[in-house]
C-alpha positions, -999 to 999 in steps of 0.1 A, spaced: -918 669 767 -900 671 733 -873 693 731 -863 714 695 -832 698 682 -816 695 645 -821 671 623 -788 656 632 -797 659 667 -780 689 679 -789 706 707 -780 743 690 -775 760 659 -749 775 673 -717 752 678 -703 751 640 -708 789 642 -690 790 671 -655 769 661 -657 789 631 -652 824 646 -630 808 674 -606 790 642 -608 828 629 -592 847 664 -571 820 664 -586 806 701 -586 772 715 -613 760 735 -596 772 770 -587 805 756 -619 814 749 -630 800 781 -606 824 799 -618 854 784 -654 849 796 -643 844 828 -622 877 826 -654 892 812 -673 879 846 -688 849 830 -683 819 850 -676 791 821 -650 766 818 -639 748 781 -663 721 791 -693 746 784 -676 755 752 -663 719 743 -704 707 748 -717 740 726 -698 732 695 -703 694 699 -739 699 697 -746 685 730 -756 717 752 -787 736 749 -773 772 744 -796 802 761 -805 837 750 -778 848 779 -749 829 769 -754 841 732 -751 876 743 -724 872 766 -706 847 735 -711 875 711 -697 903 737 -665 887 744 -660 873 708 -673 913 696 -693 894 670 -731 901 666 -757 877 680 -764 869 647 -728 859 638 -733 830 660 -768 818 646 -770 793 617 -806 795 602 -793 770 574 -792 738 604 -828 720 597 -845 714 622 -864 685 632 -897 686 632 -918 673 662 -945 660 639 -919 628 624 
């Protein structure tokens, strides 16, 4: 079954969005981590380290739950400029 991806081969069109607000609180990778789990989310940095490398499909839930604890909109975390690859080629 083909799965969406960029046309580098991401698995989100999330991650860069996501190291740039992070870079912008001023959050590492575990901080961030730590304040979903505060917030009930049970994440580690690994599931932030694999977002923002591309290599984690990101879900509808996690975006919400990002975007809560970040107090960014959904939308803050989407990049609609990322091509992506079409199933076709």
């Amino acid at each position: 079954m083909f799965k969406l991806k960029t046309e580098g081969g991401r698995n989100n069109i999330t991650g860069y969005r996501l190291i740039e607000i992070r870079h912008s609180k001023s959050l590492s990778q575990r901080q961030l981590a730590k304040m979903m789990q505060l917030a009930g989310y049970d994440v580690d940095h690994h599931f932030i380290r694999r977002i923002e490398n591309g290599e984690r499909f990101v879900t509808d839930i996690e975006l919400v739950a990002l975007a809560k604890v970040l107090e960014v909109s959904i939308n803050d975390l989407l990049d609609d400029s990322e091509p992506i690859r079409n199933p076709a080629t």
